[in-house]
C-alpha positions as a LaTeX table, in Angstrom:
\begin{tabular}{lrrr}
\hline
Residue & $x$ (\AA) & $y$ (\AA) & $z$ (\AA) \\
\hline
Unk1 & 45.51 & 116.67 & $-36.52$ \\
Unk2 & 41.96 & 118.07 & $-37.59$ \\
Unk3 & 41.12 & 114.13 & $-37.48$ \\
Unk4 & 42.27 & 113.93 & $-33.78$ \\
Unk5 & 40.38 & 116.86 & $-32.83$ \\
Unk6 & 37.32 & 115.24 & $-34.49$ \\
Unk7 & 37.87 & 112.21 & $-32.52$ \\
Unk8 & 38.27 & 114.23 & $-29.30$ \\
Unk9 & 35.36 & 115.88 & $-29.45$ \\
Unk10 & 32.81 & 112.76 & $-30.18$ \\
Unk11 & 34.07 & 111.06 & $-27.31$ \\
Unk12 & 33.56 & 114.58 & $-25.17$ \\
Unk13 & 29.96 & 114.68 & $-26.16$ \\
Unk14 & 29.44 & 110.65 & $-25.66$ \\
Unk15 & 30.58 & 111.26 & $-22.24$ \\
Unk16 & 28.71 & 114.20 & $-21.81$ \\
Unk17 & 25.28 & 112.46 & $-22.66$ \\
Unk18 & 26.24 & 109.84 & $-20.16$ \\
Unk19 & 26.45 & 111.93 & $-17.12$ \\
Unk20 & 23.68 & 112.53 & $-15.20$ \\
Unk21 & 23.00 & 114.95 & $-12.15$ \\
Unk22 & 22.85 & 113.97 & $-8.47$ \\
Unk23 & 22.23 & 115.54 & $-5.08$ \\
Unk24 & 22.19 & 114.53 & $-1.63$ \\
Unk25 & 21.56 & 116.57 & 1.36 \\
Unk26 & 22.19 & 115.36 & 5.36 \\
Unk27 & 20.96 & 117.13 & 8.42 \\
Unk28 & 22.63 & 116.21 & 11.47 \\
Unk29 & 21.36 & 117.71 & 14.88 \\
Unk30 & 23.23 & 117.12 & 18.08 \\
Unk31 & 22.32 & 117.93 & 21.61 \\
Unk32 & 24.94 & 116.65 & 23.98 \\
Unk33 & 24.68 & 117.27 & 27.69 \\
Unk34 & 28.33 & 116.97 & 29.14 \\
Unk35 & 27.87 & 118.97 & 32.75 \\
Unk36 & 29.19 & 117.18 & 35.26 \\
Unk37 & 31.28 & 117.66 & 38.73 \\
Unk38 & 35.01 & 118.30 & 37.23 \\
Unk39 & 37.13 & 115.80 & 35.23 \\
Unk40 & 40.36 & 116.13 & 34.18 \\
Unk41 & 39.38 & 114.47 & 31.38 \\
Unk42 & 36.60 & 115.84 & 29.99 \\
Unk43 & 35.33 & 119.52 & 29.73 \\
Unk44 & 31.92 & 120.20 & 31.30 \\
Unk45 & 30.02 & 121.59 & 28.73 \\
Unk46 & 26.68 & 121.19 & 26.30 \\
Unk47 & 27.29 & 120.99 & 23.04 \\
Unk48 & 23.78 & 121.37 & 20.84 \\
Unk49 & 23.20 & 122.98 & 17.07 \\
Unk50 & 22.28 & 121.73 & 13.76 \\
Unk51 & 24.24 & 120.59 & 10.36 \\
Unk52 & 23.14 & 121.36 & 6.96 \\
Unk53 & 25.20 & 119.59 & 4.19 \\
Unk54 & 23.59 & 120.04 & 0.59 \\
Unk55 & 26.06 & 118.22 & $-2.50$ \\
Unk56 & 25.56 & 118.24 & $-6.05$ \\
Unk57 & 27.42 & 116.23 & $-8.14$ \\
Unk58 & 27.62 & 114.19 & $-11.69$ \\
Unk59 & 27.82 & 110.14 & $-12.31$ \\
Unk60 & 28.81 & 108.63 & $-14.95$ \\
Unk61 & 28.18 & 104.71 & $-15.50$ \\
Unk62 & 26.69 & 104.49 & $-11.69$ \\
Unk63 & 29.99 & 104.13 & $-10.09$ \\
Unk64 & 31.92 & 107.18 & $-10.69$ \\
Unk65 & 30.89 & 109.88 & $-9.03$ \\
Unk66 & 32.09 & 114.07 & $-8.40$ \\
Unk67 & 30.62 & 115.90 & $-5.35$ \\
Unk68 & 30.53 & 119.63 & $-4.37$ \\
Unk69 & 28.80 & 121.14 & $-1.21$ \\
Unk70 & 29.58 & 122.65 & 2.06 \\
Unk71 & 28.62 & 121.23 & 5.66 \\
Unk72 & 27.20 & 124.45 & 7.72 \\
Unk73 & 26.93 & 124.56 & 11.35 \\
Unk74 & 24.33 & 126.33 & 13.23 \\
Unk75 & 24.91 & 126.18 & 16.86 \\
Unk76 & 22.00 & 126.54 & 19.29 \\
Unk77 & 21.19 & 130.21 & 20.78 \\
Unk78 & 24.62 & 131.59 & 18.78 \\
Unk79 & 23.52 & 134.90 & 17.12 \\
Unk80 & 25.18 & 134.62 & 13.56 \\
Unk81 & 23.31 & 132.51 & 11.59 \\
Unk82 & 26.02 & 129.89 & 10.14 \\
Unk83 & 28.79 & 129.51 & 12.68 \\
Unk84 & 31.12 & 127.40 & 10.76 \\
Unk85 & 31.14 & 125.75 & 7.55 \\
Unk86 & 33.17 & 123.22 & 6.01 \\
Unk87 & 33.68 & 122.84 & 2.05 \\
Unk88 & 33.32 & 119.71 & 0.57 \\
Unk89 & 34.84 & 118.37 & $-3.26$ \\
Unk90 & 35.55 & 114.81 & $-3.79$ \\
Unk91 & 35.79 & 112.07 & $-6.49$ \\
Unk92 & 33.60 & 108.69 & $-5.65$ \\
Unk93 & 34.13 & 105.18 & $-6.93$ \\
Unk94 & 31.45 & 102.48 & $-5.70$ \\
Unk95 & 30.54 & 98.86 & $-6.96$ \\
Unk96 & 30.06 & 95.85 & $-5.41$ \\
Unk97 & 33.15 & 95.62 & $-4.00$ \\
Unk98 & 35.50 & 98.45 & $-3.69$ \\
Unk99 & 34.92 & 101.67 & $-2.30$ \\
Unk100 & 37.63 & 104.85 & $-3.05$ \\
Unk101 & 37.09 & 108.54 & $-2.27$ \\
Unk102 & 39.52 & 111.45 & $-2.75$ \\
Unk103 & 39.24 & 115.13 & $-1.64$ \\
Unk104 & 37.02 & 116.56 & 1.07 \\
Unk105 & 34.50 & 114.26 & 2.13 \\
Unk106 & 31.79 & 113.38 & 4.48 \\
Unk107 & 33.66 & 111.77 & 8.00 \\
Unk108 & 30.63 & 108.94 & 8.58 \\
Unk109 & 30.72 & 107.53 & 4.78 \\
Unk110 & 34.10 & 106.18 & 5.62 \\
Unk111 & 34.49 & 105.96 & 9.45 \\
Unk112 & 30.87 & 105.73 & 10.94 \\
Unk113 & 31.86 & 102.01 & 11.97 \\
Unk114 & 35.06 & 102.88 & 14.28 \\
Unk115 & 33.91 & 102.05 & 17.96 \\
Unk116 & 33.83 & 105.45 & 20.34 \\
Unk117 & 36.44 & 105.50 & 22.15 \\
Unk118 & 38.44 & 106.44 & 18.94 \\
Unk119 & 36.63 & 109.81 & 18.26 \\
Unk120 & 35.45 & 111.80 & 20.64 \\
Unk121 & 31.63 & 113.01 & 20.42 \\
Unk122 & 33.11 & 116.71 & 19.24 \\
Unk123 & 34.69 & 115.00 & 16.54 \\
Unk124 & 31.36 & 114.48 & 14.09 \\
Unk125 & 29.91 & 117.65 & 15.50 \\
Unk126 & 32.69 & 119.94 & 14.55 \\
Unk127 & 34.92 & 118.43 & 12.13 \\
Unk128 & 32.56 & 116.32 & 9.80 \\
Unk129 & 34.79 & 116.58 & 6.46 \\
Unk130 & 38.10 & 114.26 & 6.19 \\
Unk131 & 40.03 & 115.88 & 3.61 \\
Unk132 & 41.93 & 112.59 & 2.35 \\
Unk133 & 41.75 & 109.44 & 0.64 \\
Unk134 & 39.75 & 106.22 & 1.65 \\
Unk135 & 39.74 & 102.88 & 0.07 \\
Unk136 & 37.39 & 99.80 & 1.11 \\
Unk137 & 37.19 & 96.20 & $-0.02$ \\
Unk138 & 34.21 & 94.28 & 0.70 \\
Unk139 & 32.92 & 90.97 & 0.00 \\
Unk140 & 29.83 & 89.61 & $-0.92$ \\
Unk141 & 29.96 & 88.17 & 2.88 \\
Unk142 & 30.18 & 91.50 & 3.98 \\
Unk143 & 34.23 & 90.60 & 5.30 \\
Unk144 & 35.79 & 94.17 & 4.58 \\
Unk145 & 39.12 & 96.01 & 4.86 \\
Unk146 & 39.83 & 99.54 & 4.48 \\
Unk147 & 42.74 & 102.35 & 4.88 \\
Unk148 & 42.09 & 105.84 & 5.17 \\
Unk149 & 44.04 & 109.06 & 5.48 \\
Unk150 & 43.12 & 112.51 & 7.19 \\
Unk151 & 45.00 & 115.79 & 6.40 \\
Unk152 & 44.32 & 117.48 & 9.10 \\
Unk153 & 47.09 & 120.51 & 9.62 \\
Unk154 & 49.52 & 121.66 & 6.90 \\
Unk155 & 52.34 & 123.15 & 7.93 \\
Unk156 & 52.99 & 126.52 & 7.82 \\
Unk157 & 55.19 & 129.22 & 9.91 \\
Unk158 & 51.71 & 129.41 & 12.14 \\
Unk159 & 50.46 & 125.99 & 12.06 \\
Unk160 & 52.04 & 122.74 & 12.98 \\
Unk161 & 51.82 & 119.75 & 10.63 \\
Unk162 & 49.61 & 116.70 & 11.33 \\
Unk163 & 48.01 & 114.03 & 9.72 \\
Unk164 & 45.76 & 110.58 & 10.80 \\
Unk165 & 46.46 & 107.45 & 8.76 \\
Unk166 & 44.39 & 104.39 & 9.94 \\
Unk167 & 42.97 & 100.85 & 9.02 \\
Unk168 & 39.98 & 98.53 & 10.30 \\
Unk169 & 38.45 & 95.21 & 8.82 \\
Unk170 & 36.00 & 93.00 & 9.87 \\
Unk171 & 35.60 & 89.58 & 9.10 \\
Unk172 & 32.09 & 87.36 & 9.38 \\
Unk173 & 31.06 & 83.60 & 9.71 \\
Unk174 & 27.97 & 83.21 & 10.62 \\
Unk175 & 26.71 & 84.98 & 13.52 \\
Unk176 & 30.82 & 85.51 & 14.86 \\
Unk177 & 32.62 & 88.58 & 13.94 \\
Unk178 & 36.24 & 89.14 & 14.60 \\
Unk179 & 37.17 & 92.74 & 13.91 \\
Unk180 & 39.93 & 95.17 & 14.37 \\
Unk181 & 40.15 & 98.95 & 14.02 \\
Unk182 & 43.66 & 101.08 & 14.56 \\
Unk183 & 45.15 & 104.58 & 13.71 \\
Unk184 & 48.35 & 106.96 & 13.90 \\
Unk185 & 47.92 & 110.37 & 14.59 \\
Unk186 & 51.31 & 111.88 & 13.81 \\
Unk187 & 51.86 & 115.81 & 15.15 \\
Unk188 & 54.81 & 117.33 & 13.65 \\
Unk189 & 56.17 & 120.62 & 13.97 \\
Unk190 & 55.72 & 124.27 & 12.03 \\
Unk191 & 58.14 & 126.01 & 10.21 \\
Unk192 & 61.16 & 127.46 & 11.51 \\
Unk193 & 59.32 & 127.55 & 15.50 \\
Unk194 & 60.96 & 130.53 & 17.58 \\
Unk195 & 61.16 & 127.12 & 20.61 \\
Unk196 & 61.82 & 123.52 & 19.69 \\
Unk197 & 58.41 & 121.28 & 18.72 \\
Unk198 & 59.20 & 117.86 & 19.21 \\
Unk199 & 57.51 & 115.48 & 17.06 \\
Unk200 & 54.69 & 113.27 & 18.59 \\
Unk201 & 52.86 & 109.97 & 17.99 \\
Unk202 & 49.61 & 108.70 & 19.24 \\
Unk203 & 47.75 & 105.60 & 18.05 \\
Unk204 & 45.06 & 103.29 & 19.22 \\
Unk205 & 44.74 & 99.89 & 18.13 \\
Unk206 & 41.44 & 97.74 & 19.30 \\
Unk207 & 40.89 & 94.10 & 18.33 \\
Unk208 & 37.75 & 92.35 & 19.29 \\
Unk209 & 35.40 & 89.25 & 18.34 \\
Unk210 & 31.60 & 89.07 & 18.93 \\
Unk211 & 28.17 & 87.89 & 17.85 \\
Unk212 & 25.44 & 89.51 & 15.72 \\
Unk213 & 21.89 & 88.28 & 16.17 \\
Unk214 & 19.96 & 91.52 & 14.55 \\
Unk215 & 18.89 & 89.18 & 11.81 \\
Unk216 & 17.87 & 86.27 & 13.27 \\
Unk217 & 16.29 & 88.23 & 15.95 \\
Unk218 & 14.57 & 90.91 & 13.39 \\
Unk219 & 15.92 & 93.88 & 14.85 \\
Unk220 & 18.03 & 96.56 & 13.30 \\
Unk221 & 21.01 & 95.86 & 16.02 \\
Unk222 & 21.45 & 93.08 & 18.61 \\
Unk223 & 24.91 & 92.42 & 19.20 \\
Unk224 & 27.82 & 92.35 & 21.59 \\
Unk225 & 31.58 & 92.14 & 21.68 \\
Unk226 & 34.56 & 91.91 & 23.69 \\
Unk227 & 38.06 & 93.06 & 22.77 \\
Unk228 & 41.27 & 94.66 & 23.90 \\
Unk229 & 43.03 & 98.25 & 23.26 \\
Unk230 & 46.42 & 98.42 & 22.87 \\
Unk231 & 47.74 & 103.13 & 22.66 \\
Unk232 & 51.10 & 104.17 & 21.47 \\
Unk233 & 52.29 & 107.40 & 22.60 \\
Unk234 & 55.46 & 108.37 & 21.96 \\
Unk235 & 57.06 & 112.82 & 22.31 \\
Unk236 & 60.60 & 112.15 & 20.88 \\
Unk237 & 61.53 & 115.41 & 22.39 \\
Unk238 & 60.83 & 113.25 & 25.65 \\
Unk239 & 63.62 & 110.27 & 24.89 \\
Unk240 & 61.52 & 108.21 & 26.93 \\
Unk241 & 60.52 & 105.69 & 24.30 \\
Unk242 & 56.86 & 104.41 & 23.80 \\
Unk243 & 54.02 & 104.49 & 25.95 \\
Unk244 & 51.79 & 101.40 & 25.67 \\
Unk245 & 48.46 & 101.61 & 27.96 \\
Unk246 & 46.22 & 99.18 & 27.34 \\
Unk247 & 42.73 & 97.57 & 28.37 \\
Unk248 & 39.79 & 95.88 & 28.29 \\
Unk249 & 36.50 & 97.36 & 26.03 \\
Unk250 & 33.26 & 95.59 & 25.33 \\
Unk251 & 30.06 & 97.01 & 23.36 \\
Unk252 & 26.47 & 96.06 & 23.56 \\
Unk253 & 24.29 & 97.50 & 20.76 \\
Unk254 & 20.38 & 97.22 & 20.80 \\
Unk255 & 18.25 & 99.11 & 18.30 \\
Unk256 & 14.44 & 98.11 & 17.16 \\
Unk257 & 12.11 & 100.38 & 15.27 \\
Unk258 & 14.82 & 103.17 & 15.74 \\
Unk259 & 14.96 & 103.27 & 19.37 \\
Unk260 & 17.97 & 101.86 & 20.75 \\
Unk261 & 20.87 & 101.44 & 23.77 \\
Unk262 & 24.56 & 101.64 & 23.06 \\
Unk263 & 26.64 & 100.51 & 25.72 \\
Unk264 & 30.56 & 101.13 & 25.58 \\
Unk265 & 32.79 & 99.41 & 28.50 \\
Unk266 & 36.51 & 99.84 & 29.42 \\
Unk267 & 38.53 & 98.43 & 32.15 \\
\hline
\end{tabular}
């Protein structure tokens, strides 16, 4: 026994001498004007503050990481001084070709690639932190596949339960891309509801193929791409089965020397 302690403790203090401190700190400003004649699809508003998201964390061997921090909001002429905050504690695995985090994490390391229409602009604003797992293949092509999960209500008597699960890959040759992205957001109900809370399904699947010519041309984007959306909506309280609408979306993406158009169409 006094021999396995022994043992236990030289590995502790190996491991120990090879861990080394990190940090990383993002700042994310937003000013979004929304006003506009009325929508019933959008809110007329103006959304504008500032993020603050300090981490500190260990690595050991340069691919295993542990991150702490919080991701503090700050809106614009509010009187308190942090008007929301968001806690942050993951586990990070990265090497030349896989990718997995675990815990509460940063939204844009694992979905800044997922087209608009998926998220609205709120979304990275006000909920930056997936609180989840997210695993990524790559290739030394740059082809990648990932899944991802969201936690984003647990249930309780006050609050109902919900969750987004989701996938997207993208595959090169050349200058052609063909790439799709997809999710499920599933809304359940909370516990023992005074009135019935039927259980609903929404997803949003887009598949699309394009060209990239930001390195031939030099720039840091220059591309374009057409695809089509497919949504699933389904309220089984309803009985009235799925609800597929469906279109046509193209992008156009220019950006050189940090000053760039982004173009989103839908039919």
């Amino acid at each position: 026994m006094a021999f396995f302690w022994l043992l236990l403790l030289g590995l502790s203090i190996n491991f120990s001498y090879a861990q080394q401190f990190v940090w990383q700190a993002g700042i994310h400003s937003f000013f979004n004007n929304h006003e506009f004649a009325g929508s019933s699809f959008k809110t007329s508003q103006t959304m504008a503050g500032v993020r603050f998201a300090p981490q500190i964390g260990l690595s050991y061997d340069g691919r295993h990481r542990a991150f702490v921090g919080v991701d503090a909001l700050s809106e614009f002429g509010s009187r308190p001084a942090v008007d929301d905050y968001a806690p942050m504690a993951y586990y990070s695995f990265d090497d030349s070709n896989f990718v997995f985090l675990m815990g509460a994490f940063p939204r844009k390391t694992a979905l800044n690639s997922y087209p608009r229409m998926f998220f609205q602009d709120s979304i990275n604003n006000y909920r930056p932190v997936i609180n989840g797992i997210f695993w990524e293949y790559r290739s030394k092509k740059n082809d990648n596949i990932n899944v991802w999960l969201d936690w984003t209500g647990r249930q309780t008597y006050e609050n109902r339960e919900a969750f987004f699960m989701g996938w997207s890959g993208r595959y090169n040759r050349g200058i052609f891309y063909a790439q799709q992205f997809g999710y499920m957001f599933h809304f359940a109900g909370s516990l023992n509801p005074l009135v019935s809370e039927p259980v609903n399904d929404n997803g949003l699947v887009l598949s699309s193929i394009g060209a990239d010519f930001a390195e031939k041309a030099d720039f840091e984007k220059l591309e374009i791409n057409i695809g089509w959306s497919v949504g699933l909506e389904r309220d089984r309280g309803a009985n009235d089965g799925w609800q597929t609408p469906d279109g046509f979306v193209s992008e156009i993406k220019i950006e050189y020397r940090g000053i760039g158009l982004f173009n989103t169409f839908y039919a």
